[in-house]
C-alpha positions in Angstrom: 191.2 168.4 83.4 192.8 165.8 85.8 190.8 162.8 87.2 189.2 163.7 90.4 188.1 160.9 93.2 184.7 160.7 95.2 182.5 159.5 96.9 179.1 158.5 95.2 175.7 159.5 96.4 172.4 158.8 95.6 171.8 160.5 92.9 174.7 158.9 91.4 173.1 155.0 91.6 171.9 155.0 88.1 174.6 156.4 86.8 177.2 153.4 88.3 175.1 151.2 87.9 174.9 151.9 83.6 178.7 151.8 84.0 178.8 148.7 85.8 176.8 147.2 84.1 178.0 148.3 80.5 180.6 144.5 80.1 177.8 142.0 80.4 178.7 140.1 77.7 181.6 139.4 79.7 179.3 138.0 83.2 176.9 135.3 83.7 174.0 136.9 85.0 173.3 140.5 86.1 176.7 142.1 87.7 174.2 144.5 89.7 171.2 146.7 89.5 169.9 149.8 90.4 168.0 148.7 93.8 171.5 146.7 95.2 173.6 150.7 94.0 171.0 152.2 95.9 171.1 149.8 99.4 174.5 150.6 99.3 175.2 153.8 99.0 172.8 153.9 101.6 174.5 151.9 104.2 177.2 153.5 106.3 179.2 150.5 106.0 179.5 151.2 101.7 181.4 153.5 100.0 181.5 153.4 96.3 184.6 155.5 95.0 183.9 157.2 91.5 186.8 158.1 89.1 185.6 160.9 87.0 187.6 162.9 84.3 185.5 166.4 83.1 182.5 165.1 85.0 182.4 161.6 82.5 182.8 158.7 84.9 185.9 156.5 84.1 186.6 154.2 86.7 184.6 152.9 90.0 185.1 150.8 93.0 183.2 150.1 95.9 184.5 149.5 99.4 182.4 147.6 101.9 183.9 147.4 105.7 182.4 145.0 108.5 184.1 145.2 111.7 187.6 145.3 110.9 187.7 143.6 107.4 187.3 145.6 104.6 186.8 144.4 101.1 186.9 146.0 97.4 184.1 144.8 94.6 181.9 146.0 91.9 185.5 147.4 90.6 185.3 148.7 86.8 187.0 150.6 84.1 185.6 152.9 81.0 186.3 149.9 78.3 188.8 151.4 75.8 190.9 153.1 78.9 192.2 149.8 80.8 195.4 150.1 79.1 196.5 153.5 80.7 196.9 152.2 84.3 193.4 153.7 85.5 192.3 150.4 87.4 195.7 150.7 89.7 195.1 154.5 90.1 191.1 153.1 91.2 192.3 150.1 93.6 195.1 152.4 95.0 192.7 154.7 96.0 189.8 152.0 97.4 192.6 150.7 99.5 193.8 154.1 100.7 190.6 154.5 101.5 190.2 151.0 103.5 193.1 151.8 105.8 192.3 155.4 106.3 
């Protein structure tokens, strides 16, 4: 199956925020958490894009827009796939997104 993009909802909170969360070793402190997903995807100015390949999440990114800045965070990549140009496929997509 090919990688698909969408949106998240909220059912899909816990979800990205075990993937985001999955590098901590590599942060100081907490990256996020499951309330701070959940505000989000429930504010119309968030959009967190998921990558997903056969319904496993691989890649996520979330878009926040105030007025007319936009901005791309909480940006993340299944560890082990980095090195098959997933993360420019995910930020291509957030900025499409941004612009659109």
């Amino acid at each position: 199956m090919t990688p698909e993009f969408r949106f998240a909802n909220a059912s899909d909170a816990p979800a990205v925020t075990s993937f985001v969360t999955q590098e901590t070793h590599l942060h100081a402190g907490p990256r996020t958490d499951l309330a701070t997903i959940s505000a989000q995807l429930a504010n119309s100015n968030w959009r967190i894009i998921l990558y997903e390949d056969d319904c496993r999440l691989i890649g996520c990114a979330a878009i926040e827009r105030v007025g007319a800045v936009g901005r791309i965070s909480m940006f993340a990549v299944r560890p082990g796939l980095e090195a098959q140009n997933l993360g420019n496929a995910v930020l291509a997509e957030a900025e499409k997104t941004l612009v659109a």
